[in-house]
N, C-alpha and C positions, 0 to 999 in steps of 0.2 A: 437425531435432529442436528446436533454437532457437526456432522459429517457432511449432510444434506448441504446443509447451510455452507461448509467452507466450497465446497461444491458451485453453489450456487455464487458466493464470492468469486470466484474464479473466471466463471460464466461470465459474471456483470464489469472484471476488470478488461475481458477481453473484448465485450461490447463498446467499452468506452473508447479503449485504444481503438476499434476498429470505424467507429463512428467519430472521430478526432481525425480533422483534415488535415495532412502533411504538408507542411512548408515547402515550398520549394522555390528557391531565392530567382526573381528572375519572369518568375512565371504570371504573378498576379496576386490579391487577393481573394480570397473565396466571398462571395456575397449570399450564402445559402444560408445564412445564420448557423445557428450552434447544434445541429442534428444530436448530438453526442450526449446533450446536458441532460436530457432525460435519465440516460442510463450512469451518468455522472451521481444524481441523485439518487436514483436507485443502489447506488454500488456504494454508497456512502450511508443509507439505512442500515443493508445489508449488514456491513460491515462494522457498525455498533451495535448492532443485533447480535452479531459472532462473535463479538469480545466480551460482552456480556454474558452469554452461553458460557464460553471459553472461560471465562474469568469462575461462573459457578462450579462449573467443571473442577476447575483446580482448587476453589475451596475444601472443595469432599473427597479430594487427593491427599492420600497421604505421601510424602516424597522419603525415601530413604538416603539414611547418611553417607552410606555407602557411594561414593563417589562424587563427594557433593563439589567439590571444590575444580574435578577434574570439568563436571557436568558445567560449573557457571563459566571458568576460561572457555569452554567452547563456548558454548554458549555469546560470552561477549565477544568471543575473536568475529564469530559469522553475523554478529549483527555491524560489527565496524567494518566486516567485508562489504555487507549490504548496503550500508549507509554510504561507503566511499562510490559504491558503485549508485545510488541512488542521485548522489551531488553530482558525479559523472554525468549519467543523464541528463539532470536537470540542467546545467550548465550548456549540455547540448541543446538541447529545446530551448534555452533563452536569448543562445549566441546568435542563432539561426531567427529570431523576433524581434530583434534590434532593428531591422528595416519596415514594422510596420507600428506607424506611431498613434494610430487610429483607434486600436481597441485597448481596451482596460486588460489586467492578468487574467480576468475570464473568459475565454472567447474560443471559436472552435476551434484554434489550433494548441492550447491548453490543455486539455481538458483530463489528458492524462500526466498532467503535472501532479496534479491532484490527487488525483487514482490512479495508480500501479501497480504494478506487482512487488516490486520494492516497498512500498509503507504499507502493502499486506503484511507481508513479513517481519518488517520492521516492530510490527503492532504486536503479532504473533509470539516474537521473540522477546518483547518487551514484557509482555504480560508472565511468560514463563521463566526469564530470570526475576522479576517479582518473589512470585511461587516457588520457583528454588531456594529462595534468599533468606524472604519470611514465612514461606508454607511450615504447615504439620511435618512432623521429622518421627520414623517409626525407629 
């Protein structure tokens, strides 16, 4: 089900970005409204639905000590890899929405502010140095 599901996460990160209208400075705004927010919503179920899994998951984990200290520096090197690169992005999508003063933060050219594959991960990562930190130690 775990699997299914991260599966299925993936699917609805790529629907949102792909139904999320691209800026393009110059050109106009889109007046089609927000095609994307469906699957915005969708991919934001989903994905409390999988951390929750996730999170039972790692309750009935036992984690061993064996490497433990090696396993969290990685661990939080790649989530400040993801985060720096996350703020990258976002920074990008924002620079580029300075010229339109008419919609709110939610709107179709947002939409994968929201939902990405960076706070997939970010969420992922998060939950598992959790579970390394204070999980069961065999």
């Amino acid at each position: 089900m775990l699997y299914i599901l991260f599966l299925l996460n993936l699917i609805s990160i790529y629907l949102v970005d792909l139904f999320t209208v691209k800026f393009i400075s110059g050109k106009g705004i889109s007046g089609n409204g927000n095609p994307g927010v469906f699957f915005l919503v969708v991919s934001i179920l989903l994905y409390v639905l999988f951390i929750i899994l996730l999170i039972h998951f790692f309750m009935r984990k036992n984690f061993t000590k064996r490497l433990k200290v090696l396993k969290v520096c990685i661990t939080i090197l790649f989530l400040s890899i993801i985060i720096i690169c996350d703020l990258a992005y976002i920074k990008n999508i924002l620079s580029n929405l300075h010229q339109i003063k008419e919609f709110g933060l939610l709107n179709q050219y947002t939409n994968t502010l929201f939902v990405n594959y960076y706070h997939f991960f970010i969420g992922l990562l998060i939950v598992y140095l959790i579970f390394l930190i204070t999980g069961k130690n065999k």
